[in-house]
C-alpha positions in Angstrom: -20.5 -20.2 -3.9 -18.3 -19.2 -0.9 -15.1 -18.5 -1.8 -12.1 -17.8 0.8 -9.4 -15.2 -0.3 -6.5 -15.1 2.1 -5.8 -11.6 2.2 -1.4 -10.6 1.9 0.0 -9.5 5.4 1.2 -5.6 4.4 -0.9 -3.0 3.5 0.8 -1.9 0.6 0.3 -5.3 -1.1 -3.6 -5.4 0.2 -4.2 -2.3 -1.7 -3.0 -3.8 -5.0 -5.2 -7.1 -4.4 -7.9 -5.3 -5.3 -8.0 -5.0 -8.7 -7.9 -8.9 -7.9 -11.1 -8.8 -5.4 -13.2 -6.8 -7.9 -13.0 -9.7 -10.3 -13.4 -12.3 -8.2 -16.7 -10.1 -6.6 -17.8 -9.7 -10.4 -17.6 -12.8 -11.5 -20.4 -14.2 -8.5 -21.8 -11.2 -7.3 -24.5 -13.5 -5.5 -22.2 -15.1 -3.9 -19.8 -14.5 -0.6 -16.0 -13.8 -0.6 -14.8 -13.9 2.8 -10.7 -12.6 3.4 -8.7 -13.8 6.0 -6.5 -11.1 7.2 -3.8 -10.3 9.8 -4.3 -7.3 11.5 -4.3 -4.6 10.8 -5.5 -5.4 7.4 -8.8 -5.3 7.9 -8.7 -1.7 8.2 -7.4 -1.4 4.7 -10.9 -2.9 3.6 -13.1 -0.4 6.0 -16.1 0.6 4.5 -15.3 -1.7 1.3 -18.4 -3.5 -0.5 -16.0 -6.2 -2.3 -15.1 -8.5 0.5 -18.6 -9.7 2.3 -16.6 -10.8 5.5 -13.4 -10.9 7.1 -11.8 -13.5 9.8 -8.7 -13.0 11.5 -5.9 -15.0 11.0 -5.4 -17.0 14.2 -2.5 -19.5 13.0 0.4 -17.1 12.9 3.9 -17.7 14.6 2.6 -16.2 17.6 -0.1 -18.5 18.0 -0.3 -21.7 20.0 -0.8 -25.5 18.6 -4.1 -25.7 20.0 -5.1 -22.0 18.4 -4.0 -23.0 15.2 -6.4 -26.0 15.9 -9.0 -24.3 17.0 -8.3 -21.8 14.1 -8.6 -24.7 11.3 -12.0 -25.9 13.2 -13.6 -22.4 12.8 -12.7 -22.4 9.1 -14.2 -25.6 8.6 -17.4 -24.8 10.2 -17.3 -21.3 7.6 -18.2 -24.2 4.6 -16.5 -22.7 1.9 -16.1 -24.1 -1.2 -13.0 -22.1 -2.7 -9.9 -20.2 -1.5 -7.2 -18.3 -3.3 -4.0 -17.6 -1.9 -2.4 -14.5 -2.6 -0.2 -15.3 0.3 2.7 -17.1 -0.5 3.4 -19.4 2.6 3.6 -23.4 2.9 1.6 -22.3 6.5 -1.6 -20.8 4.2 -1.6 -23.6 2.2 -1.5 -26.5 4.8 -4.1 -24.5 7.0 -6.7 -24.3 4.5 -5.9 -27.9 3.0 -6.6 -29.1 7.0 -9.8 -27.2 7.1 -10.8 -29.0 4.3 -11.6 -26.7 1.5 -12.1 -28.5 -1.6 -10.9 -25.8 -3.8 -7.4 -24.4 -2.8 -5.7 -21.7 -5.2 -2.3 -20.3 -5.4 0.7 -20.3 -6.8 3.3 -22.8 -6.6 6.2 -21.9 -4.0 7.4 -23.0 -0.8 7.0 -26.4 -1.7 3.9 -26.5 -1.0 2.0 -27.4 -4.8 1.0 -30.6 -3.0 -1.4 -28.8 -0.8 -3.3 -27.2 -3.8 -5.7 -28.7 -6.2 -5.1 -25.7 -8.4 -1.4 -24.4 -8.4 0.3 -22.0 -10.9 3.8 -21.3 -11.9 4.8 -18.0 -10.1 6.3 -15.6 -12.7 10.3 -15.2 -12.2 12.0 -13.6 -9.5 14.9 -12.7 -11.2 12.9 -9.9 -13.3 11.0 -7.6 -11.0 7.1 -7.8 -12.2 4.6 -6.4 -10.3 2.9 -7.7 -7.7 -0.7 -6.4 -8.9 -0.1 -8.5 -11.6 0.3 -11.8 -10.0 -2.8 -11.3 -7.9 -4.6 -10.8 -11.2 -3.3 -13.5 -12.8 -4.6 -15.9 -9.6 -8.3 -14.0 -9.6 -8.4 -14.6 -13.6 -7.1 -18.2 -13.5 -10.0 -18.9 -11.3 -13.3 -16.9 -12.7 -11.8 -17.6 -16.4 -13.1 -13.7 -16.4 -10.4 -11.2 -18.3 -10.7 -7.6 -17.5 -9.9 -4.1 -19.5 -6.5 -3.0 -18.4 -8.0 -0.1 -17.2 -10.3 -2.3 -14.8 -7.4 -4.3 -13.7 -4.8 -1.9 -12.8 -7.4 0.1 -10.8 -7.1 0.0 -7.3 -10.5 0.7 -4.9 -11.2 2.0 -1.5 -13.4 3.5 0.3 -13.7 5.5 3.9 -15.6 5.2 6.7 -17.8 7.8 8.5 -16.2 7.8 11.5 -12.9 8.5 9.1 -14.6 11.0 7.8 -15.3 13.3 10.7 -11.8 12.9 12.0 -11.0 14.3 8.7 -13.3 17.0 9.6 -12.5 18.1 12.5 -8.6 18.0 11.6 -9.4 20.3 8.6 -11.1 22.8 10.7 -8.0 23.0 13.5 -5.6 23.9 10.4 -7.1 25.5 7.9 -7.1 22.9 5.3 -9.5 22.6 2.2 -10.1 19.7 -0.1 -7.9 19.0 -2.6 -5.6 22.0 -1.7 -2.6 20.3 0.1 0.3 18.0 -0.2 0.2 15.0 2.1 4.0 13.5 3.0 4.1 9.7 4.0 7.8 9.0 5.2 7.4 6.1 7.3 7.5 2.4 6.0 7.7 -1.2 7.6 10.1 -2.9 5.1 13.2 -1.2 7.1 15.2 2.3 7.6 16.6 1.5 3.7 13.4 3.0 2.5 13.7 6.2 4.7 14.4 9.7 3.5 16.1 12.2 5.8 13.3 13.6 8.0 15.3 17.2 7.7 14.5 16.8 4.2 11.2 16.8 4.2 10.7 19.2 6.9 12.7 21.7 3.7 10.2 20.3 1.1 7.5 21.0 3.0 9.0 24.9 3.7 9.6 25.0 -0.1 6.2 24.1 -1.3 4.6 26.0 1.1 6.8 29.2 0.1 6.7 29.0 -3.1 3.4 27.0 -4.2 1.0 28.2 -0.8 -0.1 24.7 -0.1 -0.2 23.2 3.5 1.4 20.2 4.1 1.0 17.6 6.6 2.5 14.8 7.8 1.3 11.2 8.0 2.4 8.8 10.4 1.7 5.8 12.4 2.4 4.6 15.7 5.8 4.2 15.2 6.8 7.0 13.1 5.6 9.7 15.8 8.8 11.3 17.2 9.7 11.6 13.3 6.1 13.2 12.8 7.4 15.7 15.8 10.6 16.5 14.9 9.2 17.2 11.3 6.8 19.9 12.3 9.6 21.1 14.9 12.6 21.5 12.3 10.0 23.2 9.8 8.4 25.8 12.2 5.5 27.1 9.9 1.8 27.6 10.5 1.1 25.8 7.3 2.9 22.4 8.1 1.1 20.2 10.3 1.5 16.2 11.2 -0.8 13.5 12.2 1.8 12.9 15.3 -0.8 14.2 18.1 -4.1 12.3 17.1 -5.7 9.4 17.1 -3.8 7.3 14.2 -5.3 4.9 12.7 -5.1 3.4 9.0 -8.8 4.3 8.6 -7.3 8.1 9.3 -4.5 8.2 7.2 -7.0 6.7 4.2 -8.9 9.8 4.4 -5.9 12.1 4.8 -4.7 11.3 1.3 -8.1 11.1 -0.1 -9.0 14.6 0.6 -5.8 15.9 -0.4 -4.6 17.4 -3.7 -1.0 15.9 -3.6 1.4 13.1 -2.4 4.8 12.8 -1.6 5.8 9.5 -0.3 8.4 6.4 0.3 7.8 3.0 -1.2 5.2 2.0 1.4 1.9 0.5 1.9 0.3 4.5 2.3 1.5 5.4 -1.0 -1.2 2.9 -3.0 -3.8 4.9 -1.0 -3.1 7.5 -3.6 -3.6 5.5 -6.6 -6.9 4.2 -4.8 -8.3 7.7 -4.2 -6.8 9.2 -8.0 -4.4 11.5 -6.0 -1.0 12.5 -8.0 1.3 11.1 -6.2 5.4 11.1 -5.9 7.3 8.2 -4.7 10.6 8.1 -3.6 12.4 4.9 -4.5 15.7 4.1 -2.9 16.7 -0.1 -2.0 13.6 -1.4 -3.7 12.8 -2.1 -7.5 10.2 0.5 -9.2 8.8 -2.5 -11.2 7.7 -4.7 -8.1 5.2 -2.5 -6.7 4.0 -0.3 -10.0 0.4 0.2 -10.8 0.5 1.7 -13.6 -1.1 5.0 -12.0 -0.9 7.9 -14.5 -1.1 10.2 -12.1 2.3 9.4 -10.4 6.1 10.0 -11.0 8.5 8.1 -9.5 12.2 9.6 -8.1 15.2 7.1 -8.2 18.9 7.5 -8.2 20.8 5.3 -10.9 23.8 4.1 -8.4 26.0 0.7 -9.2 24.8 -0.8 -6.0 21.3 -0.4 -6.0 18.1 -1.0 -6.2 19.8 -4.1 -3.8 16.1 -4.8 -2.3 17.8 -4.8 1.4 16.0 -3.3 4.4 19.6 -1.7 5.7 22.1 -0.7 3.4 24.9 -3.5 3.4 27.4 -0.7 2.8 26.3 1.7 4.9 26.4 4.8 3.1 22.7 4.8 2.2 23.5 6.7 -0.7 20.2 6.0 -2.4 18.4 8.2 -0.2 20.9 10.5 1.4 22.3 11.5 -2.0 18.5 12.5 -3.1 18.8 15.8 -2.6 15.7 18.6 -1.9 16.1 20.3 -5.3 15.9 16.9 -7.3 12.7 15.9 -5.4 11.3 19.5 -5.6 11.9 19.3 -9.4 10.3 16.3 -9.6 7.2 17.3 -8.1 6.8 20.1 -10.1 7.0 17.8 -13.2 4.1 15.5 -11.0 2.4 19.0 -11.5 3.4 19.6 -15.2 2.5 15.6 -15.9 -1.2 16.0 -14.3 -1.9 19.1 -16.1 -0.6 18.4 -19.3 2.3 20.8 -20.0 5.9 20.5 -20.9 8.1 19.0 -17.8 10.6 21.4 -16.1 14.5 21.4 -15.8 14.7 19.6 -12.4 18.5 20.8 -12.5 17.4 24.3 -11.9 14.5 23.3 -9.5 
């Protein structure tokens, strides 16, 4: 069989499709599953063995009427027989209903159910559940294959050589040894809600490499550079370095986190990297729900403030205090580190009062 996946649009919610990919691959392992992807997706699935092709997305909002029509030709010249939509959108659905796919997957929102031949009710929105979950459910539905828990709330990558070797070369300029430092991620595409004070980190960073001897660097991506910058500026150490003056990619950043011994992170897409690569990770949580984006990761601890307006799931704070994240102070997150620490080693949490 050929069987379509269309791929979700943010890298965050790629990562957690595949738990979702690996049962869909298991279940025909002779057969193809080709994703369709907006860039810069693909990059999440670099050097991955469970998707056997990938095709970019050409029907966007950007795109013309005649590329979208020439986009709906090229899939119905692929032939393929099946595709599930972990994408939510009327747009998915009509696309691959014009391209003629006999098979067409998903669940039933948008008011599009009358485009599938195989629709599901969506679990409610009112109760955060995670988004793992729903991808699984989608992937199961179709293969009528049930996984362990363990095997579906596992998320899979892998790096590429070239990846690799950038690794290598940044690890010889600084010092840095496998598994012996703390990677921060503070960057994040859903909006400057999800943002921690960049002076903040730039104290973490002194305080864990004061007190625990472990480098840290920085991650970033195109966008995040000038934060990158005035992070390694504000902390002034030998020890605390940032991606801000090389060549970012996703690909990069995936091999960043794999090689180190730590995380400290936002609620972005960077932070299932992580879970992918078993890293302990820490994520802070400030607008968004803890429940939409868990994996179930045992070797992660999640930092949230209990406040009357909040989690509100807005990308800007509507009453522009940001309390969420300017009220989550260096000590608290410090603390809770060291109980990521305690956690992964099995010993008794600390007081993160006296942190």
């Amino acid at each position: 069989m050929k069987r379509a996946v269309w791929l979700p649009n943010w890298i965050g919610d790629a990562v957690m499709a595949t738990p979702a990919l690996r049962i869909l691959r298991e279940a025909d392992p002779d057969g193809e599953l080709v994703g369709i992807y907006r860039p810069p997706i693909d990059a999440v699935f670099g050097g991955s063995q469970l998707l056997t092709g990938l095709i970019a997305d050409e029907s966007g909002s950007k795109a013309s009427w005649n590329e979208r029509v020439r986009f709906v030709q090229k899939l119905r010249r692929e032939g393929i027989d099946q595709i599930v939509l972990l994408t939510n959108s009327l747009r998915t659905a009509a696309v691959a209903r014009m391209a003629g796919i006999p098979q067409r997957v998903g669940y039933r929102r948008d008011g599009r159910t009358w485009l599938l031949t195989d629709s599901l009710p969506p679990l409610s929105r009112t109760e955060p559940n995670p988004v793992m979950d729903e991808y699984n459910r989608l992937a199961s539905r179709v293969t009528g294959h049930q996984f362990a828990d363990f095997e579906r709330n596992r998320l899979e990558l892998q790096t590429l050589r070239e990846d690799e070797l950038l690794w290598e070369d940044f690890a010889a300029r600084n010092s840095l040894d496998p598994g012996h430092y703390v990677c921060f991620n503070s960057g994040g595409a859903f909006g400057a809600a999800k943002h921690w004070p960049i002076e903040r980190y730039a104290d973490l960073a002194l305080k864990i490499v004061n007190e625990q001897e472990l480098p840290v660097v920085m991650l970033c991506g195109p966008a995040e550079r000038e934060l990158a910058r005035q992070f390694t500026e504000l902390a002034n150490h030998p020890q605390i370095h940032s991606l801000a003056e090389e060549s970012l990619s996703i690909g990069l950043s995936k091999v960043m986190v794999k090689y180190a011994g730590w995380m400290v992170t936002t609620d972005s897409g960077p932070r299932h990297f992580a879970h992918a690569f078993d890293v302990p990770v820490l994520s802070l949580y400030g607008p968004t729900h803890i429940a939409w984006s868990d994996t179930r990761f045992a070797k992660s601890i999640s930092c949230q403030l209990e406040l009357d307006c909040g989690p509100c799931q807005q990308r800007e704070c509507p009453l522009k205090h940001h309390r969420c994240m300017q009220d989550l102070s260096v000590r608290l997150v410090y603390g809770a580190f060291l109980n990521l620490q305690q956690k992964v080693w099995n010993l008794p949490e600390v007081d993160t009062r006296a942190a």
